[in-house]
C-alpha positions as CSV (number, residue, x, y, z in Angstrom):
1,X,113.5,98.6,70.6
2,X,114.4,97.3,73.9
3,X,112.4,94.4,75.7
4,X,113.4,94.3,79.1
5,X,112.5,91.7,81.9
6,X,112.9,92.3,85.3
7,X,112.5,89.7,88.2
8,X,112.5,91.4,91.6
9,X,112.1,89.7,95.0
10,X,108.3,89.1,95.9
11,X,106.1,91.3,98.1
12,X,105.6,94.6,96.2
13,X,102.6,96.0,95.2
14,X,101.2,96.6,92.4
15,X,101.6,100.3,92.3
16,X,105.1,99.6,93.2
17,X,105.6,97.6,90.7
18,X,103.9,100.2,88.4
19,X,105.7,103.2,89.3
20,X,108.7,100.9,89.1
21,X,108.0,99.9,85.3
22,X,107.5,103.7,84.7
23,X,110.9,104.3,85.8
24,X,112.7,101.6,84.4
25,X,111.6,102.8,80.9
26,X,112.8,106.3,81.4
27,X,116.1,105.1,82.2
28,X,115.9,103.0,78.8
29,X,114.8,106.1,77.4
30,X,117.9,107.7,78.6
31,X,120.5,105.4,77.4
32,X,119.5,103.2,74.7
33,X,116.0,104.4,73.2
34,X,113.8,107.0,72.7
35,X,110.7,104.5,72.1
36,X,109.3,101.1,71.5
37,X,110.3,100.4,75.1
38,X,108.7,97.1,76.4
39,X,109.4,96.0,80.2
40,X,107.8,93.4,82.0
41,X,108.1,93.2,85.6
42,X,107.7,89.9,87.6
43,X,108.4,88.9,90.8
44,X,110.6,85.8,91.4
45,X,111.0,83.2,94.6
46,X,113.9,83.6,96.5
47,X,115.4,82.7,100.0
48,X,113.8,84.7,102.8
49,X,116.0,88.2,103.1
50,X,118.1,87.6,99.3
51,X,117.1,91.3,97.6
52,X,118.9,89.1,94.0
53,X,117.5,91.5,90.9
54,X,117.9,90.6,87.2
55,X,117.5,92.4,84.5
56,X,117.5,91.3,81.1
57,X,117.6,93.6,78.1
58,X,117.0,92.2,74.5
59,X,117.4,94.9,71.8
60,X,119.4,95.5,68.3
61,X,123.1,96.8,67.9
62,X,124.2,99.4,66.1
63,X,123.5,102.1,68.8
64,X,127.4,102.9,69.3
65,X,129.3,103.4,73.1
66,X,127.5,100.2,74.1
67,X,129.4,99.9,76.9
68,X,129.0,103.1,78.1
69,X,125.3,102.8,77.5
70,X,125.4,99.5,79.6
71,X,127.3,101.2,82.6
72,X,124.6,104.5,82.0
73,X,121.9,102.1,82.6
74,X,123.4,99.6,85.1
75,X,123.7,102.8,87.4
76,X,119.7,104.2,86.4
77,X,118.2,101.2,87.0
78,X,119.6,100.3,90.4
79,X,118.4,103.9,91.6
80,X,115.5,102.9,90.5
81,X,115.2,99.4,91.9
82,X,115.7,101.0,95.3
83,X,111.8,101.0,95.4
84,X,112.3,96.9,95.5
85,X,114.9,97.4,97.9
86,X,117.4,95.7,95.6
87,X,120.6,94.1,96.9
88,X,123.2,96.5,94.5
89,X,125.8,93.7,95.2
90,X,123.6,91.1,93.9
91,X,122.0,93.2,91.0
92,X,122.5,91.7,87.3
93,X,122.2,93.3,84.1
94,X,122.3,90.8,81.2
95,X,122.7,92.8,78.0
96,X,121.3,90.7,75.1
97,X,121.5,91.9,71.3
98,X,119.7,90.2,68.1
99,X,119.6,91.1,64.6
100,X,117.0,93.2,63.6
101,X,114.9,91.1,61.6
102,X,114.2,89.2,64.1
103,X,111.4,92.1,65.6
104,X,108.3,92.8,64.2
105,X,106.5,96.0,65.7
106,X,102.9,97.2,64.9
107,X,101.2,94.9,62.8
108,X,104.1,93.8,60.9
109,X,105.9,96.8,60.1
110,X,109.6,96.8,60.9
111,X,111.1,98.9,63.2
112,X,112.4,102.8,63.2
113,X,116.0,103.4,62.1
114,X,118.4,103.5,65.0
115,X,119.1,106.9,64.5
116,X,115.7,108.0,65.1
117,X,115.1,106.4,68.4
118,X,118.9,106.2,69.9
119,X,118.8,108.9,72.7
120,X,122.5,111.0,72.8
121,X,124.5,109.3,75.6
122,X,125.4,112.6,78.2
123,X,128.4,111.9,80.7
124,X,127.8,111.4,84.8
């Protein structure tokens, strides 16, 4: 169960934006979960010309290669961010983890074992 919040640069539209969300979650879906993928996009003020991205990714431990999972997504996502014409040198991924009573999903139920959602990591 990954939330992730992006703030990108402003002057993108909507579809962008959109199509930019849709992409972000496959790459979650790709290195650290299958589903109950939440991102929220929002654009931020910065200087005229700074292309500064941040990503912030809150979600349980327990996965396993967590570091290779972070590096696997770090590389996704800044393909992806390419449609905001990120700056890759001033990119950020912050990678947050909290225990995992501390989610509630769907009414109040708790969320799926790790093993069901966690995606296989594959080598690049």
């Amino acid at each position: 169960m990954p939330i992730i919040r992006v703030d990108v640069p402003q002057g993108h539209s909507r579809q962008t934006l959109l199509a930019l969300k849709r992409d972000l979650e496959r790459c979650v879906a790709r290195t650290w979960a299958k589903d109950h993928i939440y991102v929220a996009i929002r654009e931020m003020v910065t200087e005229e010309g700074d292309r500064t991205t941040i990503m912030t990714v809150d979600l349980r431990p327990g996965r396993g290669r967590e570091a290779e999972r972070a590096h696997a997504l770090y590389r996704e996502a800044l393909q992806a961010l390419k449609a905001v014409h990120a700056d890759p040198e001033r990119f950020v991924l912050l990678i947050r983890e909290f225990p995992e009573w501390s989610f509630v999903v769907d009414g109040g139920k708790s969320l799926p074992p790790l093993a069901q959602i966690t995606p296989v990591l594959t080598a690049k």
